[in-house]
GUSE-542495 format. One record per residue (C-alpha): x, y, z. Coordinates in Angstrom, 1 decimal. Example, Ala and Ser with C-alpha at 12.3 -4.5 7.8 and 13.67 -1.06 7.14 Angstrom:
2
<site xx="12.3" yy="-4.5" zz="7.8"/>
<site xx="13.7" yy="-1.1" zz="7.1"/>
This chain:
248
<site xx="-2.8" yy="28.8" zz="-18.5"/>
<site xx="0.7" yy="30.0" zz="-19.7"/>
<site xx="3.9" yy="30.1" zz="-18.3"/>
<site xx="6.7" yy="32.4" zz="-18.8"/>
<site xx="9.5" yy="30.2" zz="-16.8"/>
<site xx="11.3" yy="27.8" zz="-18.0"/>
<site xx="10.0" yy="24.1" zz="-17.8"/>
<site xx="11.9" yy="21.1" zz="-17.0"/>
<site xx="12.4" yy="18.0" zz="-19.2"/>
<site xx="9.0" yy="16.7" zz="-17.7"/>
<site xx="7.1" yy="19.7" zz="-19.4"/>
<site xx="6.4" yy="21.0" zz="-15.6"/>
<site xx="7.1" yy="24.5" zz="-15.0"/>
<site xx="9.9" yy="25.0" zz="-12.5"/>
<site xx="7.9" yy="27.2" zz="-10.1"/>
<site xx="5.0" yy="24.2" zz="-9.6"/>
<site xx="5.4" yy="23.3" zz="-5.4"/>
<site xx="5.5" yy="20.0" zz="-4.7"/>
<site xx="3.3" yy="18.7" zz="-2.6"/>
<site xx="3.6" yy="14.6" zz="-2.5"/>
<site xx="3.9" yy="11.8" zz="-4.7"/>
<site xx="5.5" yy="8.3" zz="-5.9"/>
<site xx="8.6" yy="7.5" zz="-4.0"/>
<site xx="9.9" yy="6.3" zz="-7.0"/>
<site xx="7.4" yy="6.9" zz="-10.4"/>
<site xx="9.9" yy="5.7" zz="-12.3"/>
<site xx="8.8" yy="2.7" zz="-11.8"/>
<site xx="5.7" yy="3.1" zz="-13.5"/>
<site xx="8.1" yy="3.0" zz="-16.9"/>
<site xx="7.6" yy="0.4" zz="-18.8"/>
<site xx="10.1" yy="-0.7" zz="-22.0"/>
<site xx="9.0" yy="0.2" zz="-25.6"/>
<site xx="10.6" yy="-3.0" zz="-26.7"/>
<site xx="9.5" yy="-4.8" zz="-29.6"/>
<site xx="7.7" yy="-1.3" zz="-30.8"/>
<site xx="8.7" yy="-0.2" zz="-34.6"/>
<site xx="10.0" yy="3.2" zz="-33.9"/>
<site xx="9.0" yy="5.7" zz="-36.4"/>
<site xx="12.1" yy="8.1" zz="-37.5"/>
<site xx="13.2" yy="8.3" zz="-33.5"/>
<site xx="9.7" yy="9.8" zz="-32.8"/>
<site xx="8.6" yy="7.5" zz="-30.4"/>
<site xx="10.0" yy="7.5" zz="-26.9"/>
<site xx="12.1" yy="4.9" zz="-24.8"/>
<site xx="9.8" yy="4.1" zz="-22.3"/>
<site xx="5.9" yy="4.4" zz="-21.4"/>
<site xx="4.4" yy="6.5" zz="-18.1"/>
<site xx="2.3" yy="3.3" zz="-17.2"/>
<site xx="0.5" yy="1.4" zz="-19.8"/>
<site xx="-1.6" yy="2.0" zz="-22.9"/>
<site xx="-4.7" yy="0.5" zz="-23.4"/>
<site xx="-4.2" yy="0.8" zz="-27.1"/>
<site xx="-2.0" yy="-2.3" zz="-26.8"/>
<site xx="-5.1" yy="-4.5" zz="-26.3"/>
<site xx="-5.6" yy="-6.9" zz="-29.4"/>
<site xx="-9.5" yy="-6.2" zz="-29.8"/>
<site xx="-11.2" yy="-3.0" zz="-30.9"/>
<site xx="-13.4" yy="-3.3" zz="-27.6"/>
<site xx="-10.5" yy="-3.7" zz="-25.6"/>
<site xx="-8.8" yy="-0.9" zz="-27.0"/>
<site xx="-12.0" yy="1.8" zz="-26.6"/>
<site xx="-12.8" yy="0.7" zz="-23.2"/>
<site xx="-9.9" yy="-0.5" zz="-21.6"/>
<site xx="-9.1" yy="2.6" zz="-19.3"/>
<site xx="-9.9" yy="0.7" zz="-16.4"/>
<site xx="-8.1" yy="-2.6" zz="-16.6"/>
<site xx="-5.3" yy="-0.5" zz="-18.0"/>
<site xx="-4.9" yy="1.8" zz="-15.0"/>
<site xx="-5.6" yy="-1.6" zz="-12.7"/>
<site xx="-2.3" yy="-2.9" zz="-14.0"/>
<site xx="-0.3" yy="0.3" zz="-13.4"/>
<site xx="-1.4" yy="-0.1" zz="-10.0"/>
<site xx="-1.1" yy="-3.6" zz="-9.5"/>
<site xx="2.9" yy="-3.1" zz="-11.2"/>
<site xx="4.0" yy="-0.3" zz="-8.9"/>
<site xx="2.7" yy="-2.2" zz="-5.6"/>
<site xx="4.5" yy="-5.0" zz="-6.9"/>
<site xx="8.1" yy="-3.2" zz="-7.7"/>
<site xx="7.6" yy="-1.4" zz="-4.6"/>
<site xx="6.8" yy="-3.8" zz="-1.7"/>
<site xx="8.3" yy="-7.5" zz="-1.3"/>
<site xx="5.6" yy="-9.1" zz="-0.2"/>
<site xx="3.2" yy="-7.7" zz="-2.9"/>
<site xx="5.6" yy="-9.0" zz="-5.5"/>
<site xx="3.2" yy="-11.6" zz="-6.7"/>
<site xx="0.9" yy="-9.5" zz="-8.0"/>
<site xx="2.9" yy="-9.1" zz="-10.9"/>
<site xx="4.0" yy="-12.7" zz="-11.8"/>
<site xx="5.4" yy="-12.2" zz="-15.2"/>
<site xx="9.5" yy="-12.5" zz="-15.7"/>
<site xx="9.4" yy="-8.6" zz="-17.0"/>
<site xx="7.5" yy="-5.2" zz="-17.6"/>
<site xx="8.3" yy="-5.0" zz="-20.9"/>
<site xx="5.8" yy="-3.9" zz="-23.2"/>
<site xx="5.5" yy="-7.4" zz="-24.6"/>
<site xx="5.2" yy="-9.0" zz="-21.5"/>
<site xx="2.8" yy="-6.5" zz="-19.8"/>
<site xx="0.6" yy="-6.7" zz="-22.7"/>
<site xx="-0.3" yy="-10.4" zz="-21.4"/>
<site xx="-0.6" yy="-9.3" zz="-17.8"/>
<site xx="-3.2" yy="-6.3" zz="-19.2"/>
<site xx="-4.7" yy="-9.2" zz="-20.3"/>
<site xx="-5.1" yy="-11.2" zz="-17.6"/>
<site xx="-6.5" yy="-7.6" zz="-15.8"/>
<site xx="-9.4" yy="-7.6" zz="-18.4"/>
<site xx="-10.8" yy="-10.5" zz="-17.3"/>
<site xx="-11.4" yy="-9.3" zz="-13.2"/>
<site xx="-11.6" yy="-6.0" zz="-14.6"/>
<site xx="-13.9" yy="-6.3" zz="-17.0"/>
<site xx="-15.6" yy="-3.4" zz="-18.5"/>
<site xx="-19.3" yy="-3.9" zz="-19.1"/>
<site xx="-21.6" yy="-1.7" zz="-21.8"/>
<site xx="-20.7" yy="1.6" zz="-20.1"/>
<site xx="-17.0" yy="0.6" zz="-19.6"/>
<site xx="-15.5" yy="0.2" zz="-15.9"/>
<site xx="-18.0" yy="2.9" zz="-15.2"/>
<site xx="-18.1" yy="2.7" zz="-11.0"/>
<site xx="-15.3" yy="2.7" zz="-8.4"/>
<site xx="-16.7" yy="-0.5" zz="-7.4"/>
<site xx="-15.9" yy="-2.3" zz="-10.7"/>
<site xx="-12.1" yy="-1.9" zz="-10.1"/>
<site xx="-11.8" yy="-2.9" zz="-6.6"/>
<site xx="-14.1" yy="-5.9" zz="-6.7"/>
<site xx="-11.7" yy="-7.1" zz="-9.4"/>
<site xx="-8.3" yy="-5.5" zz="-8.1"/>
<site xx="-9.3" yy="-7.7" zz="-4.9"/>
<site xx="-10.5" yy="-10.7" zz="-6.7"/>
<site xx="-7.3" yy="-10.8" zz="-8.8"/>
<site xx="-5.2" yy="-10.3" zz="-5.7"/>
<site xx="-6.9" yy="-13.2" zz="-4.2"/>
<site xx="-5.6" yy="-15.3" zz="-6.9"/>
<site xx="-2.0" yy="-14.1" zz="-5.9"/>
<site xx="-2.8" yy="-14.9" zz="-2.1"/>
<site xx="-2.8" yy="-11.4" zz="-1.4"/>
<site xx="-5.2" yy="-9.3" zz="0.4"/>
<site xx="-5.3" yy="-5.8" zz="-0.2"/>
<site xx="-7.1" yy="-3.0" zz="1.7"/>
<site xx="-9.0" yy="-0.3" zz="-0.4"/>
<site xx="-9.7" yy="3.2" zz="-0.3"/>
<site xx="-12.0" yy="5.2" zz="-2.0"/>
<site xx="-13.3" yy="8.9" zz="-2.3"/>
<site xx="-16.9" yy="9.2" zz="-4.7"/>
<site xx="-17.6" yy="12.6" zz="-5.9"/>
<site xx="-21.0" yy="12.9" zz="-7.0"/>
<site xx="-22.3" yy="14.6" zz="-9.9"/>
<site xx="-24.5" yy="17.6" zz="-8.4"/>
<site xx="-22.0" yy="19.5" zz="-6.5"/>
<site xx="-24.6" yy="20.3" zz="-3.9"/>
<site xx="-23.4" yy="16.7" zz="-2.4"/>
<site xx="-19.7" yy="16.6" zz="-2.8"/>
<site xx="-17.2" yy="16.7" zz="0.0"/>
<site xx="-15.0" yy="20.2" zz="0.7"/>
<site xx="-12.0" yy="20.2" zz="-2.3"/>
<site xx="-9.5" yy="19.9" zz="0.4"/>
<site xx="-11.2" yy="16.7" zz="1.7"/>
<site xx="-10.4" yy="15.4" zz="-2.1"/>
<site xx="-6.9" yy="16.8" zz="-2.0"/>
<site xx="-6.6" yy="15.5" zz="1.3"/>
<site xx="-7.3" yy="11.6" zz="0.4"/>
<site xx="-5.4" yy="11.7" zz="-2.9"/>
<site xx="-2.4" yy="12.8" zz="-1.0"/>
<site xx="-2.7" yy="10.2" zz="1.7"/>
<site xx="-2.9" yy="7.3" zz="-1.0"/>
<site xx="0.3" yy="9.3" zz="-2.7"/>
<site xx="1.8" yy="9.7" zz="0.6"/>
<site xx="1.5" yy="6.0" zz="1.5"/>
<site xx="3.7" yy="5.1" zz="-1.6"/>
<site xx="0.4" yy="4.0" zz="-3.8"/>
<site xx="-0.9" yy="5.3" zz="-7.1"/>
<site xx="-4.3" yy="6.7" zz="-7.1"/>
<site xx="-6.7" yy="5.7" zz="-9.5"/>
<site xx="-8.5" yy="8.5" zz="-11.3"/>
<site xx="-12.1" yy="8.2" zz="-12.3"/>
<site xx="-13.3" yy="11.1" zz="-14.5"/>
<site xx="-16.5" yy="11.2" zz="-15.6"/>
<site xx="-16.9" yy="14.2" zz="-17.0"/>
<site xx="-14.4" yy="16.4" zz="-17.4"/>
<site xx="-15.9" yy="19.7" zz="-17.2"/>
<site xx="-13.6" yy="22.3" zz="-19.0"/>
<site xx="-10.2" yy="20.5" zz="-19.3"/>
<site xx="-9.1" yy="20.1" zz="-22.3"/>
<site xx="-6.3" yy="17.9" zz="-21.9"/>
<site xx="-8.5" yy="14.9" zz="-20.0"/>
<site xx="-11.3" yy="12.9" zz="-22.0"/>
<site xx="-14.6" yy="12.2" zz="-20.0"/>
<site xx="-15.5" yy="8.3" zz="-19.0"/>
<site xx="-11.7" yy="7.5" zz="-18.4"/>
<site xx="-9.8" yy="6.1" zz="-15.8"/>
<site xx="-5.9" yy="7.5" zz="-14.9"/>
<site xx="-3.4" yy="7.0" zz="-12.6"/>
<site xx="-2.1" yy="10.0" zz="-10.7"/>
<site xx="1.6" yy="9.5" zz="-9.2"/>
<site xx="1.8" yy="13.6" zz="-8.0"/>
<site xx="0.6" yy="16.4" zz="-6.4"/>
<site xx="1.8" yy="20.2" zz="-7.3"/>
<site xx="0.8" yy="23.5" zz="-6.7"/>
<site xx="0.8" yy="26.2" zz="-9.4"/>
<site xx="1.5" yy="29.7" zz="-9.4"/>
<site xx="-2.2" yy="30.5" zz="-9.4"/>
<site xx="-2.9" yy="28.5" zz="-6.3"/>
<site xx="-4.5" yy="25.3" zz="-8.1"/>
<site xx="-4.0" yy="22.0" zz="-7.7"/>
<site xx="-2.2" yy="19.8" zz="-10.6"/>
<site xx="-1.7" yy="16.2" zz="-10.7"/>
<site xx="0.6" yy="14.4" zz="-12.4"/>
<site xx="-0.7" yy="11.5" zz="-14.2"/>
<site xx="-0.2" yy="8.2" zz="-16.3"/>
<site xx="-2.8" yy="8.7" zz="-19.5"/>
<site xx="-2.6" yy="5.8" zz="-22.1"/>
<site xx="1.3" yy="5.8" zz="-21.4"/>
<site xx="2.2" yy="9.3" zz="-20.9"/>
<site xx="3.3" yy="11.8" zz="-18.4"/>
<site xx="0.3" yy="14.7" zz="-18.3"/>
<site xx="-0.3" yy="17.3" zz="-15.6"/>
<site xx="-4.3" yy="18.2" zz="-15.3"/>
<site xx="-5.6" yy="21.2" zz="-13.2"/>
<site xx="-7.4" yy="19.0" zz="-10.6"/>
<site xx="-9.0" yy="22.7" zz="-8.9"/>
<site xx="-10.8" yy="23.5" zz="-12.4"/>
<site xx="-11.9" yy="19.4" zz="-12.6"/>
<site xx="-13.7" yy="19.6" zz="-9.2"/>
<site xx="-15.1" yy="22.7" zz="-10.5"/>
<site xx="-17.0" yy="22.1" zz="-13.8"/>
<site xx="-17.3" yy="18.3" zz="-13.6"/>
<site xx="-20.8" yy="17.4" zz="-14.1"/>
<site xx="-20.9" yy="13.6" zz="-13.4"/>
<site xx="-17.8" yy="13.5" zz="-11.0"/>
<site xx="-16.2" yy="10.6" zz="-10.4"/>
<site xx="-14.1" yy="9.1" zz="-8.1"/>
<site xx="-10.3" yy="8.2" zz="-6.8"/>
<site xx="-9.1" yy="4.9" zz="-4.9"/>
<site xx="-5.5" yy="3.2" zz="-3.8"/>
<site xx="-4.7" yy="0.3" zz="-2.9"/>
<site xx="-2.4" yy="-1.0" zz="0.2"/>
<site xx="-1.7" yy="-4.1" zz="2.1"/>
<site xx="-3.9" yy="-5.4" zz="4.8"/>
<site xx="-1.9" yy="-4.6" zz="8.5"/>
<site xx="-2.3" yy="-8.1" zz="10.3"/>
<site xx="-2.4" yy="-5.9" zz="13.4"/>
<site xx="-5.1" yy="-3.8" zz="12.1"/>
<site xx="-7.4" yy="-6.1" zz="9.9"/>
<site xx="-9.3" yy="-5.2" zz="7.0"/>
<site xx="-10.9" yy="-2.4" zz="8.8"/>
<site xx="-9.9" yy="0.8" zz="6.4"/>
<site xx="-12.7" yy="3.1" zz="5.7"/>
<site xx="-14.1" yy="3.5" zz="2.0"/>
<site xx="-15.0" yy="7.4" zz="2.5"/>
<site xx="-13.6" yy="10.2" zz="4.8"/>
């Protein structure tokens, strides 16, 4: 896909329509401090975290899912009051968040196939919140792998934007990722926007081991051939209960 306009300092072309995301994804940034910077190449900040900062080898090949857990779990936390403790540590530094990644890992805990099922990262996003006295409610949209038995595409558009729209990252499963070439298969993301290209296809903006990347979610949904799945996260209404549906 090329583009003859001129893009803007986030690599996005300028003629891309909005169409919802983060109140405020700059809180996803997180300090480079502490990082040896190599002739000025490296940047100030990162988009989310990096699962290359784990200590261990394992850690570092199958820590998608943790990773992207503790994106999550830091913008509910900068964003809403009363979720503050889910991020207990004095800053998000990279130093410091490499300690709360940490403590992810171990309710997020990838198994031989990684954090292979939506189900993995709630049931410890929920656990870990518990810990924190918080309750969270969660949402979640499954796409199968034979396309036969997947929802409508706008269905899939239609939940990621509510999560987006609701002020919450959405967590990006990807399984296979058919004929993108800028996404690798069995990995977890975070996606903090929704555009609309010139060609009438959906892009998200997303957090990928600590940068900013824009993937054609239209040619994803396409020529996936394990699918995946998306979730967000949001606080329990006392009024409501836990009552949110997992699937539209």
């Amino acid at each position: 896909m090329s583009h003859n306009n001129l893009a803007n300092r986030s690599g996005r072309p300028d003629e891309w329509r909005y169409l919802g995301g983060l109140l405020r994804p700059e809180l996803l940034e997180i300090p480079l401090s502490g990082l040896p910077d190599q002739a000025g190449l490296l940047p100030d900040v990162s988009f989310g975290c990096d699962q290359d900062w784990y200590d261990e080898h394992w850690q570092r090949q199958a820590g998608c899912g943790p990773c992207t857990s503790a994106t999550l779990l830091l913008y509910l936390a900068r964003t809403r009051p009363d979720l503050a403790p889910l991020y207990p540590l004095p800053a998000a530094d990279r130093i410091h968040f490499r300690h709360f990644m940490n403590q992810i890992w171990t309710f997020v805990t990838p198994g031989r196939m990684g954090v292979n099922e939506a189900s993995m990262l709630v049931d410890g996003i929920s656990r870990f919140a518990a810990t924190r006295k918080t309750v969270l409610n969660s949402s979640v949209f499954l796409i199968p792998g034979l396309t036969c038995n997947r929802h409508p595409f706008s269905q899939f558009i239609s939940f990621i934007l509510t999560g987006l729209n609701n002020d919450s990252p959405v967590a990006f499963l990807n399984l296979s990722n058919g004929r993108l070439t800028n996404l690798d298969s069995w990995h977890w993301v975070t996606i903090s926007a929704l555009f609309l290209n010139a060609q009438a296809e959906h892009m998200a903006e997303i957090s990928d081991s600590g940068e900013k990347k824009y993937i054609n979610l239209s040619l994803w949904y396409q020529t996936t051939r394990l699918g995946g799945a998306v979730v967000y996260f949001s606080p329990v209404d006392p009024a409501a209960g836990n009552n949110a549906p997992d699937q539209p």
